[in-house]
TIFI-315774 format. One record per residue (C-alpha): residue number from 1; x, y, z; residue in three letters. Coordinates in steps of 0.02 Angstrom, whole numbers, plus 32768, in hexadecimal, padded with zeros to 4 digits. Layout:
N
NUM,X,Y,Z,Ala
...
This chain:
347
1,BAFB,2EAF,4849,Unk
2,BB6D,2E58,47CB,Unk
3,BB50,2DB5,47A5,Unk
4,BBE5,2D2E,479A,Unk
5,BBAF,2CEB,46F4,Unk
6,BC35,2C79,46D6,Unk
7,BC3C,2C1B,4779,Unk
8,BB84,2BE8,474A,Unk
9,BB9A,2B29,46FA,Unk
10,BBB2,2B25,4637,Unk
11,BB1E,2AFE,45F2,Unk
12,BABC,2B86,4666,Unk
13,BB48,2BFF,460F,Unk
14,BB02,2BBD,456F,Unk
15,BA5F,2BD1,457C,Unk
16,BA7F,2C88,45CA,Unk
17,BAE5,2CC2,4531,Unk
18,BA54,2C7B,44A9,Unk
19,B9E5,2CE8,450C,Unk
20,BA44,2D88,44F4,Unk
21,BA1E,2E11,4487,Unk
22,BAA3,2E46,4412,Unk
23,BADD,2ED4,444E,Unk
24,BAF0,2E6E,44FA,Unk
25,BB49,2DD6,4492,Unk
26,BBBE,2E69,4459,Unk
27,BBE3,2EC5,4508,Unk
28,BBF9,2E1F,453E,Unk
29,BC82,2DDA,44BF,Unk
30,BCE2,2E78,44EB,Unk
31,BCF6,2E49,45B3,Unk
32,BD6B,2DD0,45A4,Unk
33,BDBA,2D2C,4544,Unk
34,BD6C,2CB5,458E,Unk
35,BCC7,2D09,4584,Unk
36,BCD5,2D1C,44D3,Unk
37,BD03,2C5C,44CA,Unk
38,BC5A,2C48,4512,Unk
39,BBEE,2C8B,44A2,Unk
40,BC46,2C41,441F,Unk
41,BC18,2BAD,4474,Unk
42,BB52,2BD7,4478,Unk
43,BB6B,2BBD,43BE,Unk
44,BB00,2C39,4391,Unk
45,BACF,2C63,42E0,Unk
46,BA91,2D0B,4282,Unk
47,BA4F,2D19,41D7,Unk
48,BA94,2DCC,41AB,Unk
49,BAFA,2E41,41EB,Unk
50,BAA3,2F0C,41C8,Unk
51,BB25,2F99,41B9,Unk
52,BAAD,3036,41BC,Unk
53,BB27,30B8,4175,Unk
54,BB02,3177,41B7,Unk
55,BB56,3210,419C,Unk
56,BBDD,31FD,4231,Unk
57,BB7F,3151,427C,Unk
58,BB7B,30A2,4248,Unk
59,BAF3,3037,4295,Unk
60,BB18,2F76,42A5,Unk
61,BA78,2F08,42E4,Unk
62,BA40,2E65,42B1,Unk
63,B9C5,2E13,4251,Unk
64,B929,2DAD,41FA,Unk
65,B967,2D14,4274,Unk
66,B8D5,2D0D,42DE,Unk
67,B920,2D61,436C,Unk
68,B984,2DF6,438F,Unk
69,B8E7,2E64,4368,Unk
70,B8EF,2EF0,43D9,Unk
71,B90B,2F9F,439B,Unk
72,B98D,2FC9,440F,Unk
73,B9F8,2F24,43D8,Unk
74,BA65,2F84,4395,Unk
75,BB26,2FC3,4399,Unk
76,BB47,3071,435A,Unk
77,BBF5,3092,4325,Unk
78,BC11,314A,432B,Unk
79,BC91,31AD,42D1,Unk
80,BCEF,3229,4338,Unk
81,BD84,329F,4313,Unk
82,BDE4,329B,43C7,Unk
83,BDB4,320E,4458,Unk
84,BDA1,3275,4507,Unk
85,BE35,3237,4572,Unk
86,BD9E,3220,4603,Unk
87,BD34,31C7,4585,Unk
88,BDBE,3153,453E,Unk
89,BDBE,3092,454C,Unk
90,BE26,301C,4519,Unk
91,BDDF,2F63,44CA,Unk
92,BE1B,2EDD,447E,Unk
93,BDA9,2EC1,43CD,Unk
94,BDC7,2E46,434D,Unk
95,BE84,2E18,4398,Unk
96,BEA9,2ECC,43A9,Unk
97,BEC3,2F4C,4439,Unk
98,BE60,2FE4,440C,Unk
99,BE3F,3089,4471,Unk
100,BD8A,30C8,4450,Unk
101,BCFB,3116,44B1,Unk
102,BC5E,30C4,44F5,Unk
103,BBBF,30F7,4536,Unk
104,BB00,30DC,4536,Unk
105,BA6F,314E,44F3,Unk
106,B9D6,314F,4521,Unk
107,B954,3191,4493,Unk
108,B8C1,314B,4461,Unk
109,B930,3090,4489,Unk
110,B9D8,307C,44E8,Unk
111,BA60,3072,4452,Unk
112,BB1E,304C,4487,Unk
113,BB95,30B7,4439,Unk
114,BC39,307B,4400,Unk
115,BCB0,3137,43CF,Unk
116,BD56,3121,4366,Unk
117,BDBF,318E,4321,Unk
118,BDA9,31C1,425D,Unk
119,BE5C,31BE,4245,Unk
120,BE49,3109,4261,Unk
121,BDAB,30DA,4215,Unk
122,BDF1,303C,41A5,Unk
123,BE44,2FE7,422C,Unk
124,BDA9,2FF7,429F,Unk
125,BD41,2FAA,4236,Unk
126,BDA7,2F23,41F5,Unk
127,BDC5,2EF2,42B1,Unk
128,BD0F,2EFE,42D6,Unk
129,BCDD,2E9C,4256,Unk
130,BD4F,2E0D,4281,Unk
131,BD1A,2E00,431B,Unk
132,BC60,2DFA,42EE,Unk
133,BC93,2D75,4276,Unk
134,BCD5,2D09,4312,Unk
135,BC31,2D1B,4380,Unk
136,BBCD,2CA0,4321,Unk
137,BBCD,2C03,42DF,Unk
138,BB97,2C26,4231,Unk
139,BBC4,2CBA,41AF,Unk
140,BB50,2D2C,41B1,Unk
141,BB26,2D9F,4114,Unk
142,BB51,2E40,4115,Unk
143,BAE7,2EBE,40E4,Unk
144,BB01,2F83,40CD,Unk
145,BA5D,3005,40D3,Unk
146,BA73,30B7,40A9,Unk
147,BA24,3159,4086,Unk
148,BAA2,31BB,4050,Unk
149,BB07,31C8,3FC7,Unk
150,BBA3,3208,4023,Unk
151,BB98,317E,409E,Unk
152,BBBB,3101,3FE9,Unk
153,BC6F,3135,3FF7,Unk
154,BC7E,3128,40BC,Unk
155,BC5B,3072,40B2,Unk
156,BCF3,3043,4055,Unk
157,BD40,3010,412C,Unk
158,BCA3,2F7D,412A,Unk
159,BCF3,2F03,40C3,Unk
160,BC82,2E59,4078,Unk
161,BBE1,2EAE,4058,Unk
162,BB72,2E29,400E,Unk
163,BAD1,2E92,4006,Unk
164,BAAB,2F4F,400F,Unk
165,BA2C,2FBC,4000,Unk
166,BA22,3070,3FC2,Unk
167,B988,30C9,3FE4,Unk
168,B9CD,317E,3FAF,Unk
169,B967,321C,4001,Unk
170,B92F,32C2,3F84,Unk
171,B979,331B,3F6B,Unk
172,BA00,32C7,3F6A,Unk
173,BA25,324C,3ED5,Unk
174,BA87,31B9,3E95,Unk
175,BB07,31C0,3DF8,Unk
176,BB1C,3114,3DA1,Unk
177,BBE1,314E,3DB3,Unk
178,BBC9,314A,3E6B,Unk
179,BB5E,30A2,3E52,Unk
180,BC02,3056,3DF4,Unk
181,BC8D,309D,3E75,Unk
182,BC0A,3056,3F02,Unk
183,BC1F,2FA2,3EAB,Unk
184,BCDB,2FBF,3E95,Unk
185,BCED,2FD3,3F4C,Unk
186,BC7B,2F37,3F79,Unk
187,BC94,2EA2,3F06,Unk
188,BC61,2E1E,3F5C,Unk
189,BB9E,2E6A,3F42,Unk
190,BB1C,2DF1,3F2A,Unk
191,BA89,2E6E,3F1C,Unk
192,BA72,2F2F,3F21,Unk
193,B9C0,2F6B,3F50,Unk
194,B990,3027,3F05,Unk
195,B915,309A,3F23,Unk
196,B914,3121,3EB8,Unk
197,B92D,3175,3E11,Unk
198,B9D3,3161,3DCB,Unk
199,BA3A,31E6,3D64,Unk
200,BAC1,31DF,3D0B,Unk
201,BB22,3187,3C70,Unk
202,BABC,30EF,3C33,Unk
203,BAD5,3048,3C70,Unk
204,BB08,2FC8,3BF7,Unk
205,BB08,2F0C,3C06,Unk
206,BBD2,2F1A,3C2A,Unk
207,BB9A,2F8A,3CCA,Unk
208,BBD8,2F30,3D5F,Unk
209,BB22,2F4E,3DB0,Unk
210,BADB,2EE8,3D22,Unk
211,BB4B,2E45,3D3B,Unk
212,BB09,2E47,3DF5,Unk
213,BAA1,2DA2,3E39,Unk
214,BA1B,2E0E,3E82,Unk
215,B9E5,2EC2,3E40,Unk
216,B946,2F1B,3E95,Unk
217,B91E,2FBF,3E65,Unk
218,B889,301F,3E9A,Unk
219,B83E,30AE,3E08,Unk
220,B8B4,3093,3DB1,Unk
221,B858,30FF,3D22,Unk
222,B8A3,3120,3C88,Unk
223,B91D,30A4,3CBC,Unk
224,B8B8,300D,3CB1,Unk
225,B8C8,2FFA,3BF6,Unk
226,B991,300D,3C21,Unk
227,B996,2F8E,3C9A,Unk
228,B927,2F05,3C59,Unk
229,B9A4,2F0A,3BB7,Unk
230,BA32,2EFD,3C01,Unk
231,BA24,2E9C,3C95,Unk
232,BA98,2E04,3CAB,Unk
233,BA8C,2DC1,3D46,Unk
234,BA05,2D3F,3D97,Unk
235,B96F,2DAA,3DF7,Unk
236,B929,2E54,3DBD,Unk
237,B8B1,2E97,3E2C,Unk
238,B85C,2F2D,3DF3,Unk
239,B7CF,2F9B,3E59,Unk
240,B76B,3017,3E01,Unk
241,B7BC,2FE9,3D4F,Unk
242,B791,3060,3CBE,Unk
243,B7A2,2FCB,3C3F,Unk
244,B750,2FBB,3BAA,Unk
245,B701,2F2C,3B38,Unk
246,B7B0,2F32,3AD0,Unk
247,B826,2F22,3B67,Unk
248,B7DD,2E8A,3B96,Unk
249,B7CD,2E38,3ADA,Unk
250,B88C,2E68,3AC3,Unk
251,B8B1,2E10,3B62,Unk
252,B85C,2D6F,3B47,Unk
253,B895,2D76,3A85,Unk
254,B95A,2D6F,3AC3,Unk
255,B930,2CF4,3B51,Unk
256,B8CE,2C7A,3ACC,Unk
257,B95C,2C96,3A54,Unk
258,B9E4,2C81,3ACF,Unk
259,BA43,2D26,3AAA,Unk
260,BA1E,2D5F,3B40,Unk
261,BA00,2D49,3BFA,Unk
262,BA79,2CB8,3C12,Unk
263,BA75,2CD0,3CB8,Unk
264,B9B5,2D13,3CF5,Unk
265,B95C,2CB4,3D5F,Unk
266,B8C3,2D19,3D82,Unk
267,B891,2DCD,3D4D,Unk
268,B7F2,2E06,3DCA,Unk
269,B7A1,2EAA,3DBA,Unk
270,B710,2F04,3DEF,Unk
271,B6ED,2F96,3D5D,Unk
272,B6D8,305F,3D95,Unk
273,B631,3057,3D26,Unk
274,B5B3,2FEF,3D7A,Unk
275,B541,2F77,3D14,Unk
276,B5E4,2F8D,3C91,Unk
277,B5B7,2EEE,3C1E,Unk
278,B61B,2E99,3B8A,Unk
279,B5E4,2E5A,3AF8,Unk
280,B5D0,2DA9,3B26,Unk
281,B59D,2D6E,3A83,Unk
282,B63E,2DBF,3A31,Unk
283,B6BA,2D6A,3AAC,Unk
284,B64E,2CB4,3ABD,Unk
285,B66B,2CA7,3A14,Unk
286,B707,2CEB,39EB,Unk
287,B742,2C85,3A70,Unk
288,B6F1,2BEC,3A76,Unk
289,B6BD,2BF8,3B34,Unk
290,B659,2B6D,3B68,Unk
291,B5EA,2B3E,3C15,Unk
292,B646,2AEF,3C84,Unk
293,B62B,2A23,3C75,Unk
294,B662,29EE,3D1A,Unk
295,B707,2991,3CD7,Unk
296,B78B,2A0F,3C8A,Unk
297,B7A9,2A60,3D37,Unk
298,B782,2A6C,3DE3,Unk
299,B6CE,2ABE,3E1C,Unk
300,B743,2B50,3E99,Unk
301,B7E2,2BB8,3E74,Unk
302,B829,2C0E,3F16,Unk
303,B8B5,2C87,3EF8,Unk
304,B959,2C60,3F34,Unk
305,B992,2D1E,3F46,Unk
306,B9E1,2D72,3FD2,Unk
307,B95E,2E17,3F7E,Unk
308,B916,2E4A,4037,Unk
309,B872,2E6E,3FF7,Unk
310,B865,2DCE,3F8B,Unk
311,B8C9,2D5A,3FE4,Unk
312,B896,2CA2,3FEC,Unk
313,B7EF,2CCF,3F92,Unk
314,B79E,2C4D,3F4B,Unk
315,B709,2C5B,3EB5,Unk
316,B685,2BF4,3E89,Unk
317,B6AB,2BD2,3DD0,Unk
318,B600,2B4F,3D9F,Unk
319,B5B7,2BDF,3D4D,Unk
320,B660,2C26,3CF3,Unk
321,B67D,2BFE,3C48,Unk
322,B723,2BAC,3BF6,Unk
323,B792,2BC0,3B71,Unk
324,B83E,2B69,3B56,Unk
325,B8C7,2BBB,3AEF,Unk
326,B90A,2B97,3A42,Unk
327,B953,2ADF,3A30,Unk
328,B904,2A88,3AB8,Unk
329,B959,2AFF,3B53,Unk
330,B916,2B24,3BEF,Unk
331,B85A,2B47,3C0D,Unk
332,B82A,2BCE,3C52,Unk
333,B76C,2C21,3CA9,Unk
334,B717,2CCC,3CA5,Unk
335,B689,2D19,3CF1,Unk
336,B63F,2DB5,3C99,Unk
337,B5CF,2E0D,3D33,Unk
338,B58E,2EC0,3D3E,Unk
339,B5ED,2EE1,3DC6,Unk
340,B696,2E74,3DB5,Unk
341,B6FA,2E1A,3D22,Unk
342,B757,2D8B,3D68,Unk
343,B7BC,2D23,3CE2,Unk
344,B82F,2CA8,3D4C,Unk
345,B8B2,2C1F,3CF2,Unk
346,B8B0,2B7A,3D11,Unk
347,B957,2B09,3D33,Unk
């Protein structure tokens, strides 16, 4: 039995859209005008937007908003060669008529499954992603996940990418060229997540992946000497670092001096060697740390980084120790634990 949703008064309509799962909020916008109107007027708001890129699949859900949690919240839009004439519909997405396929499958969860042609892949998206962008009353991130390498060069259709993360499968792996023509395609990236080994030529401090706000890379390996050099941007997060005591003495050295690291904001690492130790005396006194007095700067420093895994952390610095660069600059903490080295900059 149907039910005549709009004939219900407006703010019953209201409070029936905010309780709608998005997939629902989506089937819904496509009925009609004035039931899209509608949910625009619920005024809803989403954090991020997830594009979960496959090999001929691209999964949109929701997310990290406090709703929208189910697994099968989720759109999947599917790739085809030829639409079945029997299959076929025609909708009307982001201010343009489309013809497409639709249906439901039921798997472990109930997914609905969006087909369009290949041969018109760019347009597709770019319509779909204007009319997400007109569901909700905020701007939502947008964040691309992926697994495969090929799939890097099929995203060039999802257009302002603000996150993504790259969490490449053996045996297949990851070229820093491919890294660079990934960043080329996307340039409004805020922060690229890795997990992996990469290969390739070296990256320098000119690399476009170094001048990004956010890097995280997970074993990075040989790398880590690499990317702690060169890095140029405002958060490094590293996970299973193979760092030595010299990485981090060159790194503090350039910050201190100011030749370096104009930008960083925060460098937090957890070492591949457990109970991996410094020599504390070396750095205290080659640069000047000092116990924290209570005055300089705050007791907390959370971490304003759209970094999934690190996002909005916040540290207890009272037991951190301080040093200040050359000249009277800024000050800035570091903790020196067996199992993580945290050194964070203070504004």
């Amino acid at each position: 039995m149907s039910i005549p949703l709009l004939k219900f008064p407006y703010l019953i309509q209201i409070g029936i859209f905010k309780q709608l799962e998005f997939d629902e909020i989506f089937l819904m916008s496509l009925c009609s005008k004035k039931t899209k109107i509608m949910i625009q007027s619920a005024r809803i708001n989403v954090e991020r937007l997830l594009y979960v890129l496959f090999d001929h699949a691209i999964q949109v859900s929701v997310g990290y908003n406090g709703r929208f949690q189910r697994p099968h919240d989720a759109i999947m839009l599917e790739r085809v060669e030829v639409i079945a004439r029997d299959s076929r519909i025609r909708i009307k997405l982001g201010g343009t008529n489309i013809d497409c396929s639709y249906r439901k499958r039921f798997a472990m969860t109930e997914n609905v499954y969006l087909g369009y042609p290949s041969s018109e892949e760019d347009m597709f998206l770019k319509s779909f992603q204007r009319h997400m962008s007109s569901l909700f009353q905020n701007r939502p991130e947008n964040t691309l996940i992926t697994v495969f390498t090929n799939a890097l060069y099929n995203s060039t259709g999802i257009k302002n990418i603000n996150n993504a993360e790259i969490f490449i499968k053996e045996p297949d792996v990851l070229n820093t060229s491919q890294l660079k023509d990934f960043m080329n395609f996307h340039p409004t990236l805020d922060t690229i997540q890795l997990i992996f080994p990469l290969t390739g030529p070296p990256l320098t401090r000119e690399s476009k992946i170094m001048k990004i706000k956010g890097l995280s890379v997970y074993n990075p390996g040989q790398r880590t000497s690499e990317l702690m050099a060169n890095f140029n941007g405002q958060y490094l997060h590293l996970a299973n670092a193979t760092y030595d005591f010299n990485d981090w003495k060159q790194l503090l050295k350039k910050w201190k001096r100011k030749e370096s690291y104009g930008n960083l904001k925060a460098v937090i690492t957890s070492p591949l060697q457990r109970n991996f130790v410094l020599d504390f005396d070396d750095l205290a006194a080659e640069f000047d740390l000092q116990e924290w007095d209570g005055e300089r700067r705050p007791k907390n420093y959370r971490l304003d980084t759209t970094i999934s895994h690190i996002r909005s952390k916040e540290y207890n610095c009272s037991k951190w120790l301080d040093m200040q660069q050359d000249g009277g600059g800024k000050w800035a903490s570091i903790t020196l634990g067996p199992s993580e080295i945290n050194f964070v900059v203070w504004d």
